[in-house]
N, C-alpha and C positions, 0 to 999 in steps of 0.2 A: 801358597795358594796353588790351587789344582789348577795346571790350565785347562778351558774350554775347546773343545776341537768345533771348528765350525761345521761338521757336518750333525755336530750332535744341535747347534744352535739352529741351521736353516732346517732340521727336523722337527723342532719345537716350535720354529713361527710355523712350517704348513700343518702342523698339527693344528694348532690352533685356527688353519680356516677351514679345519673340516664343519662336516655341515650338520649341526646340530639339531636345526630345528627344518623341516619341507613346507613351502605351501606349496600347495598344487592350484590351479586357475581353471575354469571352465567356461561356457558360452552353452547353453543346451538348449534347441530350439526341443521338446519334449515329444520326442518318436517327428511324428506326423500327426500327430493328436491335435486339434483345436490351434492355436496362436500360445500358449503356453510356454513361458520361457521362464529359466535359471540363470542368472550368470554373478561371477563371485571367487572366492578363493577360500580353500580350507586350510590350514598348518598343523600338523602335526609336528610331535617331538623328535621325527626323523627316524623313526617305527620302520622296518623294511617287513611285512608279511602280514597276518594279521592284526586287524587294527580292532582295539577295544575304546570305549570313552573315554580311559584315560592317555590312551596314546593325541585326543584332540588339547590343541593349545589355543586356538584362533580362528573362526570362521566371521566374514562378511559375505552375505551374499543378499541379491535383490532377486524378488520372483516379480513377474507380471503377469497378468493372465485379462482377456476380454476389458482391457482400457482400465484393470484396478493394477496396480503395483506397490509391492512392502519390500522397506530393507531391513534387515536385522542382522545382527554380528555377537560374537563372544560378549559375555558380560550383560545385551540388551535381547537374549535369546535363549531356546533351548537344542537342545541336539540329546540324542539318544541313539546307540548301535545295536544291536539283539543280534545273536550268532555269530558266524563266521566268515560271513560271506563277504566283508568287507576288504579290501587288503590292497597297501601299499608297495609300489616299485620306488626305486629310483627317478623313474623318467613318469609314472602316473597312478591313480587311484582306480581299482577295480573293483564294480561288486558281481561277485559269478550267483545269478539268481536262479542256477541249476539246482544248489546245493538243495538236500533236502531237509524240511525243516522251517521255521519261523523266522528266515534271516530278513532282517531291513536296517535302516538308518532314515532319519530325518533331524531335519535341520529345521526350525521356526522360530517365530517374532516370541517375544516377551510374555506373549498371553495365550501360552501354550499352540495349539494348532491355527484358531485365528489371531490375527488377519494374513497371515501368511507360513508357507510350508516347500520343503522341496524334498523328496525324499525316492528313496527306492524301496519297493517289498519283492521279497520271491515267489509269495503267494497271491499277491494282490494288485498282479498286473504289469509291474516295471516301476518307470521311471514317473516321477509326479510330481503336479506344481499343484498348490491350492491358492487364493489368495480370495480372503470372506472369504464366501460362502461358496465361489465359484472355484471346480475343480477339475483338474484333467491327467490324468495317466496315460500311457503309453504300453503297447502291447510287447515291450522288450522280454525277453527270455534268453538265458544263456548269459555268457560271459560279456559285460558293461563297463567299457571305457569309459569314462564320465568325465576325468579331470586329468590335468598336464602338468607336471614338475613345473614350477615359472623358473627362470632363468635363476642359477644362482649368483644371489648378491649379495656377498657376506655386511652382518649388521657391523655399526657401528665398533664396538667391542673387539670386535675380529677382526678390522681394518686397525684398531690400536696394540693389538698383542701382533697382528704381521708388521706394520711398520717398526714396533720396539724391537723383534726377533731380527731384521733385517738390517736394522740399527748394530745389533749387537755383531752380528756375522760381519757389518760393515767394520765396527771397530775393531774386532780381534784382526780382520786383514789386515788389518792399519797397523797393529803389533805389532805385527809380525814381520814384515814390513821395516819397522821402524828399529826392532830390534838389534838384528846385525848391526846396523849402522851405529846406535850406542853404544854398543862392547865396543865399536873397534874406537871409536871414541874415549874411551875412559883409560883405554890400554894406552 
């Protein structure tokens, strides 16, 4: 049998807690517009640059707006991206409403736009909450930080393949270790 070198071992457990999937988190009180607010978390597949619909895995998010409030999330909602302008960092979510062209994204409840919406256009103003019938945008232009890498906390999975990698690095020490001392034993 081949031995394992443990650098080739503790490379495979931090492999493993590389970061696969981002969410990113927000709080958006909408420009200065109205009382209009977003706040919520989106996950991506861990996409660095532009982001399309299929780079979304996971959105919750709650809008409020003049004393109504809706939450909707992945699964009990819809989302749509058009263009380019969307695009992920490491550390957050940007949409540049410079670009020229039809860029937007929104995010809503189940039943299409109502009872609730949160979205950005580059044509239509900026930043936007809907919730019914009651609406509010934001006079944003240019480049929009919206949302923040949350802290990374590797899932489940990736806390079980780092502790079996670190297991393993642990035992070959322990070999190796042990080693000498058996030959000279046997001899």
């Amino acid at each position: 049998m081949k031995p394992i070198s443990i650098a080739a071992l503790l490379a495979a457990a931090l492999s493993a807690a590389g970061a696969d999937a981002t969410t990113y988190t927000f709080d958006r009180s909408v420009g200065s517009v109205g009382n209009g607010r977003a706040v919520g978390s989106i996950t991506t597949d861990g996409t660095v640059g532009v982001l399309t619909n299929d780079n979304i895995t996971g959105f919750d998010i709650t809008v409020s707006l003049q004393g109504y409030v809706r939450s909707f999330r992945m699964g009990a909602g819809w989302y749509n991206i058009v263009g380019n302008a969307l695009s992920a960092t490491d550390t957050g979510l940007f949409f540049d409403a410079a670009l020229p062209g039809n860029n937007y994204f929104y995010f809503s409840s189940d039943t299409y736009y109502y009872p609730g919406v949160y979205s950005i256009y580059s044509q239509h103003g900026g930043e936007g909450v809907q919730v019914y019938n009651v609406s509010v945008r934001s006079g944003e232009s240019g480049l929009i930080r919206f949302a923040d890498a949350a802290g990374a906390v590797p899932e489940p999975a990736t806390w079980a393949t780092m502790i079996l990698g670190l297991g393993a690095v642990g035992a070959a020490v322990r070999r190796r270790k042990s080693a000498p001392g058996a030959m000279l034993a046997a001899v």
